[in-house]
C-alpha positions in Angstrom: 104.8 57.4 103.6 107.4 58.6 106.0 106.3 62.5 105.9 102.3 62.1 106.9 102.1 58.5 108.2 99.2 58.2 110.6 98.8 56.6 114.1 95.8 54.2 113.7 93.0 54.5 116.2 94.2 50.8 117.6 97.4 52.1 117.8 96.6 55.0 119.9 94.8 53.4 121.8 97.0 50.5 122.8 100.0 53.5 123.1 97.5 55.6 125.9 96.7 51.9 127.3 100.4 51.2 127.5 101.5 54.0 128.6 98.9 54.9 131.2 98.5 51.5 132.9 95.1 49.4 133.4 95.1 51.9 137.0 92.2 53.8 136.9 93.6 56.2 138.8 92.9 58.2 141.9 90.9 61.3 141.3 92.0 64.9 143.0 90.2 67.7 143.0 92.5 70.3 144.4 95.8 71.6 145.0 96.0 69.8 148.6 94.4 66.7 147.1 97.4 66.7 144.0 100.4 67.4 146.0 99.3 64.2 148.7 98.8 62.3 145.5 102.2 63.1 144.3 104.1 62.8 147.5 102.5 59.0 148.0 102.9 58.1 144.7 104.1 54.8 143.7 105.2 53.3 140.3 102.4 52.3 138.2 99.8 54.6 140.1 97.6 56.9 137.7 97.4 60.2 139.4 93.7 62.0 138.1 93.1 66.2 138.0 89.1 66.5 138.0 87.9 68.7 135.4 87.2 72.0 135.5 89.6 75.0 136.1 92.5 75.0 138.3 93.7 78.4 138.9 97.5 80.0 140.3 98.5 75.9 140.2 102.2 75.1 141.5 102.5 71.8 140.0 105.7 70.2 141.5 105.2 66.4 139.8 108.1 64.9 142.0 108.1 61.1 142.1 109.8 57.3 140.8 108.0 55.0 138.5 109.9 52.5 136.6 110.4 51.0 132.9 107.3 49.3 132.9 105.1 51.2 135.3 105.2 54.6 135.0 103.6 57.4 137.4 101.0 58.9 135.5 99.4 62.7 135.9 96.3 63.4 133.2 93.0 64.8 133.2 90.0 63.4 133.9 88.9 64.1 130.0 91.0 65.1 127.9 91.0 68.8 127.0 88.9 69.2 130.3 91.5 70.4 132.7 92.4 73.9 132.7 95.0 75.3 133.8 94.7 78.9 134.2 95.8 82.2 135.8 99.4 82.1 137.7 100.3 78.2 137.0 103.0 76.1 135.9 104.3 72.5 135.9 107.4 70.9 136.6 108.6 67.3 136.6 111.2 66.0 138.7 112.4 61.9 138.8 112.4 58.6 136.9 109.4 57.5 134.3 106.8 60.4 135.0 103.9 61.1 133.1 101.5 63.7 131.8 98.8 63.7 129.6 96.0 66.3 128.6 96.9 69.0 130.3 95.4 73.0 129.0 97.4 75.7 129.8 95.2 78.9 128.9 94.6 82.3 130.0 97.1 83.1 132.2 100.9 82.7 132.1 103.7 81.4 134.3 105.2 83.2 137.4 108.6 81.1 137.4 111.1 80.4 134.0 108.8 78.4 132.8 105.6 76.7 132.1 106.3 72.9 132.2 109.7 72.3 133.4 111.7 69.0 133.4 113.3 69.5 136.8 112.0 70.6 139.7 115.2 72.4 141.0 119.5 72.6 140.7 119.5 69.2 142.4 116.4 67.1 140.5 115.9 66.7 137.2 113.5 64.7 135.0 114.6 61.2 132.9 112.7 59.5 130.7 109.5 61.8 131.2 106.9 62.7 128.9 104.3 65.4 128.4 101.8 64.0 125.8 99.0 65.6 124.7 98.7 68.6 126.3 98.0 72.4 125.3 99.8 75.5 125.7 97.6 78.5 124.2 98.7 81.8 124.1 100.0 81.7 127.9 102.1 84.7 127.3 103.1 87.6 130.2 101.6 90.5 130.4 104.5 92.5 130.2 105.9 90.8 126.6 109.4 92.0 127.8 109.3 89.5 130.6 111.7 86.3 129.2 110.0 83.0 129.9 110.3 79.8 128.6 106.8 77.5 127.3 108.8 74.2 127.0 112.6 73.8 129.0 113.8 70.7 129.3 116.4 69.2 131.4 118.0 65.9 132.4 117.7 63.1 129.8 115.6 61.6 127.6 112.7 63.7 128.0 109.9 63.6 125.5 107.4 65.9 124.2 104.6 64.6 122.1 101.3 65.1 120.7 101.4 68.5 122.0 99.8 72.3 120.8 102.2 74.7 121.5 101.2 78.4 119.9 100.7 82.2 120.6 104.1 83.2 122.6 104.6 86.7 122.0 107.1 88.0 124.7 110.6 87.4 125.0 112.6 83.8 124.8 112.1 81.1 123.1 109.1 78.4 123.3 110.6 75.5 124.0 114.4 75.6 125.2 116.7 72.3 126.0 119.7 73.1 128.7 122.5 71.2 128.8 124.4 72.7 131.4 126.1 69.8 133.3 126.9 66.4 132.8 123.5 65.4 134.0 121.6 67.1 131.4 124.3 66.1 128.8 123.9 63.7 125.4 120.6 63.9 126.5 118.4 62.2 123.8 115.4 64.3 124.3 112.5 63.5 121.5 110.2 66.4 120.0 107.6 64.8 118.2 104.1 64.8 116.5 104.0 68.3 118.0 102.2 71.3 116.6 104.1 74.7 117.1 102.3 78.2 116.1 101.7 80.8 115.0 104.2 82.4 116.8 103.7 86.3 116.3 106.3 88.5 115.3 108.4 90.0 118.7 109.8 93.0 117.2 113.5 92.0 117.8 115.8 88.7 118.9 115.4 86.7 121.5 112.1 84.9 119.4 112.5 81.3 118.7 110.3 78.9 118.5 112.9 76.2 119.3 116.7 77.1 120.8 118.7 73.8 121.5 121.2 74.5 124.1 123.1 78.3 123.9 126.6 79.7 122.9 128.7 78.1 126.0 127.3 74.7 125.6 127.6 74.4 122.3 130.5 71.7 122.2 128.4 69.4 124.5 126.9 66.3 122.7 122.8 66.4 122.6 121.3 63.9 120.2 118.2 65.5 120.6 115.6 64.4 117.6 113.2 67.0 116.5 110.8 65.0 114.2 107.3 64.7 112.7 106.1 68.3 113.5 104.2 70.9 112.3 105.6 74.2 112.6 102.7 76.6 111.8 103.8 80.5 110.9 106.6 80.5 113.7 107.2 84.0 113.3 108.9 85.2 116.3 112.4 85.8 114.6 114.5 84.8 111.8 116.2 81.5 113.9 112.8 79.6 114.3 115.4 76.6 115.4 117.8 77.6 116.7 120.6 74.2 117.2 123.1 74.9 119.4 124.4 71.7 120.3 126.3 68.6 118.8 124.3 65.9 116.8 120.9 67.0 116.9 118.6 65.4 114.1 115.6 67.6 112.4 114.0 64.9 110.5 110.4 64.8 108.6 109.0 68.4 110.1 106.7 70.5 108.2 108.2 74.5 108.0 104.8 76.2 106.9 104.9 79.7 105.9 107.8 80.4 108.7 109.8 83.8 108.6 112.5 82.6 109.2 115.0 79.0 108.8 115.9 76.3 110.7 119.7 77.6 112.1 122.4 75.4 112.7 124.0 78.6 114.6 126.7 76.4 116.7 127.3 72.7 117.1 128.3 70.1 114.9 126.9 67.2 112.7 123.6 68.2 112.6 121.0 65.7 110.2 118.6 67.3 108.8 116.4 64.9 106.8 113.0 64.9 104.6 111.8 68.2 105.9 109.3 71.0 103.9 109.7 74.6 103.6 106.8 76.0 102.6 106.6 79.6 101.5 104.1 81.6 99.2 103.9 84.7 97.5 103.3 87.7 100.1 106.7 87.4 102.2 110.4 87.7 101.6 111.3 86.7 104.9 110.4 82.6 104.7 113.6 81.2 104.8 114.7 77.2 104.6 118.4 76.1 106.0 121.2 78.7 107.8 124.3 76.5 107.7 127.4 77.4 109.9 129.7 75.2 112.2 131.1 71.6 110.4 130.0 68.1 109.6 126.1 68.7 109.0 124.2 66.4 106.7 121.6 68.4 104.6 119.2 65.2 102.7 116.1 64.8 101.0 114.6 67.8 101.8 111.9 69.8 100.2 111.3 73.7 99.6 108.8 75.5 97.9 108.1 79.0 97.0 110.9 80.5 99.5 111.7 84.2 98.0 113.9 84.6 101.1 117.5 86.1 100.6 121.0 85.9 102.4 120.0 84.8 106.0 116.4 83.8 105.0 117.1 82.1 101.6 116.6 78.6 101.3 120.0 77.5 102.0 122.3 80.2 103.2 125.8 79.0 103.8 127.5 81.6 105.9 131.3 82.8 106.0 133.1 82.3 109.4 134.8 84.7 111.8 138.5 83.5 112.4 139.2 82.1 115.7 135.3 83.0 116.2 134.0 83.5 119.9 131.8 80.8 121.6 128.7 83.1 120.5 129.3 84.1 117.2 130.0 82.5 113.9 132.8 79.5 113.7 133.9 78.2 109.9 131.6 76.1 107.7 133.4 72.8 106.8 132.9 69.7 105.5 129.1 69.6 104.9 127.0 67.8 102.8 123.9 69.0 101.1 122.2 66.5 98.7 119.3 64.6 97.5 117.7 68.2 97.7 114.6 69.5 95.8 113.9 73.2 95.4 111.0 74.3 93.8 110.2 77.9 92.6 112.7 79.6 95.2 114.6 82.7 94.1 118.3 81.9 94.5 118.1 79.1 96.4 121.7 78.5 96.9 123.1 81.5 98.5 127.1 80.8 99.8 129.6 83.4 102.6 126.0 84.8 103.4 127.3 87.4 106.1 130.3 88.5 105.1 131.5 91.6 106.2 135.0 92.2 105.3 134.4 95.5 104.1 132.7 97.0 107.2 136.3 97.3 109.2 136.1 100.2 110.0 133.0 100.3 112.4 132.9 96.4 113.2 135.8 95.3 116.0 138.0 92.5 114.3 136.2 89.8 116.6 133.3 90.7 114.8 134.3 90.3 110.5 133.3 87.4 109.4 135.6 86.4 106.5 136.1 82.5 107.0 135.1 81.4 103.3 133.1 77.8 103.3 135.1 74.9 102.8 135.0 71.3 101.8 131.6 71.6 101.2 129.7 68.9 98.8 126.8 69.8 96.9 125.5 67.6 94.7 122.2 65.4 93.3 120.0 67.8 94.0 116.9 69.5 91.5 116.5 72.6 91.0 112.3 73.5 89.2 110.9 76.6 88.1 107.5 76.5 86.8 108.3 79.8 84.9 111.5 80.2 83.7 113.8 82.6 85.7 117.1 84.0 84.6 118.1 85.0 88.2 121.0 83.2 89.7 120.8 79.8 91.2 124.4 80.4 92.7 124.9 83.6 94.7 128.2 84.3 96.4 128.5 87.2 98.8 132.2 86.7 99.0 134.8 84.8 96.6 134.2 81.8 96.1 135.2 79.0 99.0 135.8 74.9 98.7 132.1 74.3 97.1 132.0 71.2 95.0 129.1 71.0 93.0 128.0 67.9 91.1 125.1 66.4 89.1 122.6 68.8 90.2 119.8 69.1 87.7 117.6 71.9 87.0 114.7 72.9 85.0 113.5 76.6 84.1 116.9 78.4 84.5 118.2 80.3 81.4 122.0 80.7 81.4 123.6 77.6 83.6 125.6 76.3 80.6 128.9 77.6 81.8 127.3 76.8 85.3 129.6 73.4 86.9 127.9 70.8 88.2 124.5 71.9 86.6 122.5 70.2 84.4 119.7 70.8 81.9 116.6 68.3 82.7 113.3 67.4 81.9 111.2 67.1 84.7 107.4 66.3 85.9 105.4 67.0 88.1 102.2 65.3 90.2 100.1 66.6 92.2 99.5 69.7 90.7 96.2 70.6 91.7 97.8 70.3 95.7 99.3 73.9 97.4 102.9 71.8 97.0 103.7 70.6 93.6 106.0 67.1 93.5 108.6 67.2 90.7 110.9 64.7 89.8 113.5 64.3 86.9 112.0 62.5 84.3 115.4 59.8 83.2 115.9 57.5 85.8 118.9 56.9 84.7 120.4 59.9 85.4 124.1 60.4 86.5 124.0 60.8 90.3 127.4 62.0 91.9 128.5 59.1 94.3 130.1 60.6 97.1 132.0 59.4 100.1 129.0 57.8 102.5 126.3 59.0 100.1 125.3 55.3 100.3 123.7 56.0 103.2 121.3 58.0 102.0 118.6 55.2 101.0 115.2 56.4 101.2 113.8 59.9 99.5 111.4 61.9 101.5 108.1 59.4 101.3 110.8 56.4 102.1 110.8 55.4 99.2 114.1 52.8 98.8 116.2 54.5 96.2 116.7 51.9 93.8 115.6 54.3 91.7 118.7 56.5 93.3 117.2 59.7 91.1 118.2 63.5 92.0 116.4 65.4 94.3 114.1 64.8 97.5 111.8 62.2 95.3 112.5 58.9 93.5 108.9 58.2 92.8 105.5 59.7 93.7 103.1 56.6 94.7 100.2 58.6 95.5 99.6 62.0 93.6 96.9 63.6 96.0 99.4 64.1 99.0 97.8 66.0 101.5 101.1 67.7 102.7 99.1 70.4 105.4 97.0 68.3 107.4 97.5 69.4 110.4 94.6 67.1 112.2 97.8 64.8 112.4 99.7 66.8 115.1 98.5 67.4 118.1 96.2 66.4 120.6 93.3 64.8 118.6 90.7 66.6 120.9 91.8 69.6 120.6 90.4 72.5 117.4 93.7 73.7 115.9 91.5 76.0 113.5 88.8 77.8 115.1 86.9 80.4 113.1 84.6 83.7 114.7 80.7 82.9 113.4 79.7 85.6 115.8 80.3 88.9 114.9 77.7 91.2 114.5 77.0 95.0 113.4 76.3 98.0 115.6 74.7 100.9 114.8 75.5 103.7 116.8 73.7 107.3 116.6 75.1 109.3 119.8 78.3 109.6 121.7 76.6 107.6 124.8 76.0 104.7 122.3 79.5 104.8 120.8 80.9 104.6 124.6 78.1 101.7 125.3 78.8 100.1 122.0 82.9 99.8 122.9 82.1 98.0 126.2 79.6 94.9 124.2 81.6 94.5 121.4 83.0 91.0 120.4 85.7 90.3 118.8 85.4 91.2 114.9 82.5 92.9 115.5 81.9 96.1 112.9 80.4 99.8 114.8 78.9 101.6 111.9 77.9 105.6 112.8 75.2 107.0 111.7 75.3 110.8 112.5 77.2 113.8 111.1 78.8 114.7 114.5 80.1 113.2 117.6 81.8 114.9 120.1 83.7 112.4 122.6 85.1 113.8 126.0 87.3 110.9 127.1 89.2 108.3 125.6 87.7 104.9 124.4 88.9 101.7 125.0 89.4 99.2 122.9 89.4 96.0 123.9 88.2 93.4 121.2 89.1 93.7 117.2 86.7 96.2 115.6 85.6 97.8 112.4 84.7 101.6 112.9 83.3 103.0 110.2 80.9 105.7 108.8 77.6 103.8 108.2 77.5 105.8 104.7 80.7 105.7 103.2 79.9 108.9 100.8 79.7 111.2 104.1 82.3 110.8 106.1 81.3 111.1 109.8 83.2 113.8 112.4 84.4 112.4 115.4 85.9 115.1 117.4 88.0 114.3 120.8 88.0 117.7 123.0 89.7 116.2 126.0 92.9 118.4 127.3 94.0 115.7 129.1 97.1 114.0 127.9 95.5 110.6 126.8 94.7 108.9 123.9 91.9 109.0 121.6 91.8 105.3 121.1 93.5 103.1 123.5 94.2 100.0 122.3 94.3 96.4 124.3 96.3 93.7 123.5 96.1 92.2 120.4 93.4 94.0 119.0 93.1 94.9 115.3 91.4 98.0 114.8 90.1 99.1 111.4 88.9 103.2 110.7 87.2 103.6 107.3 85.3 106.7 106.0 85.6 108.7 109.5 86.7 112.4 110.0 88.8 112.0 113.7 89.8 115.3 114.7 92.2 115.5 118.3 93.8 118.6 120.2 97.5 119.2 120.3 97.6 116.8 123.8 96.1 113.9 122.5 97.8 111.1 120.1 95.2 109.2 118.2 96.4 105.8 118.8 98.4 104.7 122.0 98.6 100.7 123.6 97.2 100.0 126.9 100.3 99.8 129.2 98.8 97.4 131.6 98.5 94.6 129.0 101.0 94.6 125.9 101.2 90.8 125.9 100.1 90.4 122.2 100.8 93.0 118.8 97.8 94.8 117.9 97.0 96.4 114.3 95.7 99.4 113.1 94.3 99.7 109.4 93.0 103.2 108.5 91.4 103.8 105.2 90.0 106.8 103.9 89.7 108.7 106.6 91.5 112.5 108.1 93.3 112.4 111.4 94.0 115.9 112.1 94.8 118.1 115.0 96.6 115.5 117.4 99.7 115.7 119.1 100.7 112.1 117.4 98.6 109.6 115.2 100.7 106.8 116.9 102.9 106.6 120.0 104.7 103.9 121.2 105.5 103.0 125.1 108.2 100.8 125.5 107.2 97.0 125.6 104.6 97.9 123.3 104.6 96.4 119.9 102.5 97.2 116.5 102.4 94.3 114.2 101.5 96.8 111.4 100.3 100.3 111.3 98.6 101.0 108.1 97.3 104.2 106.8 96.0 104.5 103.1 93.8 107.0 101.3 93.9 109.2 103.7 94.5 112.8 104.6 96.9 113.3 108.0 97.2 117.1 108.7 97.8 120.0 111.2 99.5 117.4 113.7 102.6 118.2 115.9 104.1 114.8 115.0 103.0 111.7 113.2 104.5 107.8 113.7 106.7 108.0 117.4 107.9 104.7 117.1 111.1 104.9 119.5 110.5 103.5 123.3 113.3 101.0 122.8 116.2 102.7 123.8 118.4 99.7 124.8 120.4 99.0 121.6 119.1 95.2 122.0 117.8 95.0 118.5 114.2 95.5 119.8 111.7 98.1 118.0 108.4 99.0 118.3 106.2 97.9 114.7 107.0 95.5 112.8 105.6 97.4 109.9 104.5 100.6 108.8 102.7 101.4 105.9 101.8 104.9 104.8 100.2 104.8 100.9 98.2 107.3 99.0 98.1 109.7 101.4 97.8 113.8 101.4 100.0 114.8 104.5 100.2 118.4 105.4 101.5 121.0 107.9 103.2 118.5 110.5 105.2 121.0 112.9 108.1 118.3 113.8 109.3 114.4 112.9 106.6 112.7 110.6 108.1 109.1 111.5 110.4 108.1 114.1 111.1 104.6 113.5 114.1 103.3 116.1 115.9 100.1 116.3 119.4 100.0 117.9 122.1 97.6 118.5 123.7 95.7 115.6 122.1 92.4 115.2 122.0 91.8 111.6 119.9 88.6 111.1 117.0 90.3 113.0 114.1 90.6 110.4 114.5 94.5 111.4 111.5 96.0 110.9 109.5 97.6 107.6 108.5 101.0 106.3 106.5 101.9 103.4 105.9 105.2 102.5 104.8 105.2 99.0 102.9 107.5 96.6 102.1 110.5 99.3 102.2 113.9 98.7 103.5 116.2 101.9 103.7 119.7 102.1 104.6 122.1 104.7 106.4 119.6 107.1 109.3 118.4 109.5 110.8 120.6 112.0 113.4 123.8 110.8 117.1 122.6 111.1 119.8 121.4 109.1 120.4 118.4 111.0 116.4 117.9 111.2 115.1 115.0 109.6 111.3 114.3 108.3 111.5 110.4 108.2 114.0 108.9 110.9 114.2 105.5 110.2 117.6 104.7 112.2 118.5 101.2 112.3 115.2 99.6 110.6 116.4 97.2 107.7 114.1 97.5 105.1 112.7 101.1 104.2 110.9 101.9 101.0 110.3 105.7 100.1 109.1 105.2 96.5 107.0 107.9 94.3 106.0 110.4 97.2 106.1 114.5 96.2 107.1 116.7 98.7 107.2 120.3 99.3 107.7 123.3 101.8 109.4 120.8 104.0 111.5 122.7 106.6 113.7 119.7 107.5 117.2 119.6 106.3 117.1 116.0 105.3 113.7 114.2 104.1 115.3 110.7 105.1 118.9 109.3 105.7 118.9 105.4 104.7 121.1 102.9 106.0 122.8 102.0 102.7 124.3 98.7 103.3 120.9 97.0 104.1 117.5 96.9 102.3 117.2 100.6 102.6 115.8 101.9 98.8 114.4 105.1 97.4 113.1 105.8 94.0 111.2 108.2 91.6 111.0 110.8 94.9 110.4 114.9 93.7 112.2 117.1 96.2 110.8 120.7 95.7 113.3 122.8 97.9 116.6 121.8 99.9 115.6 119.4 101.8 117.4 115.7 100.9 117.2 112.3 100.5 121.1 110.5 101.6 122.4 107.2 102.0 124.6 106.1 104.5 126.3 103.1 103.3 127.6 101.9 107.0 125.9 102.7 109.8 127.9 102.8 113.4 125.7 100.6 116.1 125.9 99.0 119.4 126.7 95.7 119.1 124.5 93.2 120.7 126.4 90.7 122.1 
């Protein structure tokens, strides 16, 4: 089976023998040790790292093996080397090395972590990196632009490795083609697993980018195969291909918001890869198609409920005469031999077009280049309940689409539909999280298009003798194991590791709540059991935690008296921080929830249920660099405050904001003297996921600050807003919310009592990013 075939121990091992040498190896034991080892290196030698932690290391692997003899760098156990604090790695010369490396708490000073090139004038060829870790190695300062992964030269691999937790700016892994040394460069990406990736609040999140804008006509044949991307989250391009004949063949897209992009270059294969969504998100996306000559086969998707830039394919319009960086004509592509399975529109075509925002777009900027010459055909189309949405959506006329033989199942309404057809189907595996359906006559008409002949295996390589529609001629084996991610990776290393130790605290006394924040672990639950505590300076927290009243029929009082002009609760990075049952009462200088500046390297959450916050200058304020995964308050009561949700630090117009989402449900808000939410993203970027409000089912009265031009919710520039079934009252404001009309921006079954006003602004005037 192509998609999951496994390497054999004896194959391993004879791949480590091979690759390593019969040299034992010369053993260093510190930086002094490494760099003599490196500098007298000769081909064949096996270069050792004792284990243990190696801290602020410069690695500057400059050397010359050959073919057969390699110069090896690896760790004296595998998974036993750490490297840690201030650290990177770069490789530099002909048939280099390394093996089982573990980058982990710390992050890199330079571009990068590992590097394949040393500087301008050396590069790496024919290198690999196998085996090794990268764990969440991210700055400090998540605005600071690094890159995990950046390869250069030629033929570079990177195998076997765990790549996951980036969270500040640029992509993971980046390949540079800039120059004819680091051009048709034939890198190899494989056996890899890559995530989670957290959401980054704006662009500028990849998990792959292949080359940028202004090398976008080089050649590349880079192959991105056999991995396991893991809830890459970090924007809606998790790949990002930006180069000429790059091949994405037999990956695993699990539960990633976003797609694979083909966002510039040409002739792009992408071949026998899964999409996996589920239920919860709209934002999992498959296939962005734009630029000419890409060949879309045997590919898999399941449960995707993306639309236009995250739907399963999205075939964009064109910008005439487009710049290097934006969006050039689709032409003659090919998308076949596809299977999609319970997706909501899965063919979406001019995704992007603009025509009608002229008037506050410049001309370089309207994309209105219809697809052409564009073959779709032999693919299946399965919904296990039937849908009468639209398999076909068109956000523009129709362009040159030729559809043909495509057959579907569980789709009222495609009589009239070309190239559609009516099908029984089956389906195996069943009982599995990814169903595998097939057409049930194996005889049926298959469109024979020029070169489709080449297309001779389905996804499990199966020979297509049986040459049926969709990703699957037959199902040999119905208990696939599609997510097993034990094949990806470093075999010693724990992809899943799950907290056993958390524990309960029970706190009486202000001195024990203070005592009890500096123990906790991570996950740990502080339950209160007194009536009143009053706190006189701020508490930190550090570690995720569950504060709650220890009776939840008697809600405990937690009153701040500080005049200082801190937080109640500052949070560290990625914390999640849970308030349930508490009374938390502030004065008009403090804001209930702030993030640490020092460290904003990773989202953190806040969950508040059933609680009051009252009396605080802010429940949440932002600083910039800081960013909130979600902010959730339900069942609660939020009164006598100056302000509520200051969610605005990023001034820049560069697409970046400051939550990803916030959710306010079921809540009894009252007497708020200025802005309730200020929610800010700026700069036109329209792919960007965008950021999410709910505010859903509260009641408000006696709010927003006196002004005709004043308004309660200000949710500029955020794509999806949802102000559904609130009440509100008293509200002093002119307008309750404007919404950006031409994006996801919705309100519904809202009572007004008063002047104030809900309005939609259908196009919205920004910055452009680029």
């Amino acid at each position: 089976m192509k998609l999951f075939k496994s390497i054999s121990i004896l194959s391993l091992a004879l791949f480590l023998l091979t690759s390593c040498g019969s040299n034992s190896g010369n053993i260093v034991n510190n930086m002094a040790e490494l760099k003599s080892a490196i500098d007298k290196a000769q081909a064949g030698d096996v270069i050792v790292m004792s284990n243990g932690i190696w801290k602020d290391a410069e690695i500057d692997f400059k050397a010359n093996g050959i073919v057969d003899k390699p110069i090896v760098l690896k760790a004296e156990t595998p998974g036993k080397v750490f490297i840690e604090g201030q650290s990177f790695l770069k490789i530099a010369g002909h048939y280099l090395e390394v093996h089982d490396l573990y980058f982990r708490n710390g992050y890199t000073p330079i571009n990068s972590v590992i590097q394949f090139k040393s500087d301008e004038k050396n590069a790496a060829y024919d290198c690999k990196v196998v085996n090794c870790v990268i764990e969440n190695f991210t700055q400090l300062d998540r605005r600071k632009k690094d890159h995990w992964v950046e390869f250069w030269g030629q033929r570079n691999e990177l195998l076997y490795c765990y790549i996951a937790g980036k969270s500040n700016d640029g992509p993971t892994l980046r390949a540079e083609l800039k120059g004819n040394q680091h051009a048709n460069c034939h890198h190899i990406i494989a056996n890899n697993y890559f995530g989670p990736r957290p959401r980054r609040g704006g662009p500028r999140g990849e998990t792959m980018q292949l080359g940028d804008s202004y090398t976008s006509m080089v050649p590349a044949f880079i192959e991105v195969r056999d991995n396991f991307l893991d809830r890459c989250n970090g924007e809606v391009e998790v790949i990002s291909s930006k180069t000429n004949y790059n091949k994405f063949i037999n990956n695993v897209f699990y539960k990633c918001e976003g797609s694979l992009v083909l966002r510039h270059g040409n002739y792009a294969t992408i071949d026998s890869n899964w999409f996996i969504g589920d239920d919860n998100s709209d934002n999992i996306g498959g296939v962005r198609v734009i630029n000419t000559g890409h060949w879309i086969t045997n590919n898999y998707f399941y449960n995707l409920k993306g639309n236009e830039f995250r739907s399963a394919i999205a075939v964009m319009n064109g910008i005439p005469k487009s710049p290097l960086n934006r969006y050039n004509q689709v032409t003659d592509v090919v998308i076949a031999h596809n299977s999609w399975i319970d997706c909501i529109s899965p063919l979406q075509f001019s995704v992007g077009s603009n025509v009608n925002k002229s008037d506050v777009l410049p001309k370089s900027e309207i994309r209105s280049a219809l697809p052409i010459r564009t073959s779709v055909a032999n693919n299946l189309i399965y919904n296990s309940k039937t849908i009468s949405e639209a398999i076909v959506k068109y956000y523009d006329t129709p362009g040159d689409i030729d559809f043909q033989s495509n057959y579907v199942s569980g789709v009222e309404g495609i009589e009239n539909l070309n190239g559609f057809i009516t099908a029984e189907m089956t389906v195996a595996n069943s009982q599995s999280i990814v169903p595998l359906v097939t057409v049930v006559d194996r005889n049926a008409a298959l469109f024979n298009g020029f070169n489709f002949s080449n297309i001779k295996n389905d996804i499990f390589s199966n020979g297509r003798s049986e040459n049926q529609a969709g990703a699957i001629c037959a199902v040999k084996n119905t208990k696939q194991n599609l997510l097993d991610v034990d094949k990806y990776g470093p075999v010693w290393f724990e992809k899943s590791k799950k907290n056993t130790n958390t524990k309960q605290l029970s706190v009486k006394s202000s001195e024990e709540l203070y005592a009890a924040f500096e123990k906790i672990n991570d996950g740990d639950t502080i339950l209160i059991d007194a009536d009143l505590l009053k706190l006189d300076k701020l508490i930190k927290v550090e570690e995720s935690v569950v504060l709650a009243s220890s009776n939840k029929d008697q809600k405990v009082r937690l009153q701040f008296t500080s005049t200082e002009q801190v937080p109640a609760f500052e949070l560290g990075a990625g914390v999640n921080f849970h308030l349930n049952h508490l009374i938390v009462e502030g004065t008009k200088t403090l804001n209930c929830f702030e993030p640490n500046q020092a460290d904003m390297s990773i989202a953190t959450n806040v969950f508040v249920d059933e609680c009051t916050l009252s009396g605080f200058h802010s429940i949440y304020k932002s600083k910039k660099g800081s960013f909130a995964d979600t902010l959730k308050v339900v069942n609660s009561e939020l009164k006598d405050l100056v302000n509520g949700f200051i969610l605005d630090s990023e001034t820049e117009a560069k697409g970046d904001y400051n939550a990803e989402f916030l959710i306010l449900d079921n809540n009894k808000i009252s007497t708020i003297e200025n802005v309730l939410v200020n929610f800010y993203r700026g700069g036109y970027d329209e792919s960007t996921i965008g950021g999410n409000f709910v505010f859903n089912n509260n009641t408000v009265e006696g709010a927003g600050k006196r002004g005709a031009d004043e308004i309660l919710l200000k949710t500029q520039g955020i794509v999806n807003v949802r102000i559904l079934n609130n009440n509100f009252s008293s509200i002093e404001s002119g307008f309750v919310a404007r919404l950006w009309g031409e994006k996801n921006n919705v309100e519904s079954g809202n009572t007004i009592y008063g002047k104030s006003k809900i309005v939609s602004d259908e196009f919205l005037t920004q910055k452009l990013l680029y």
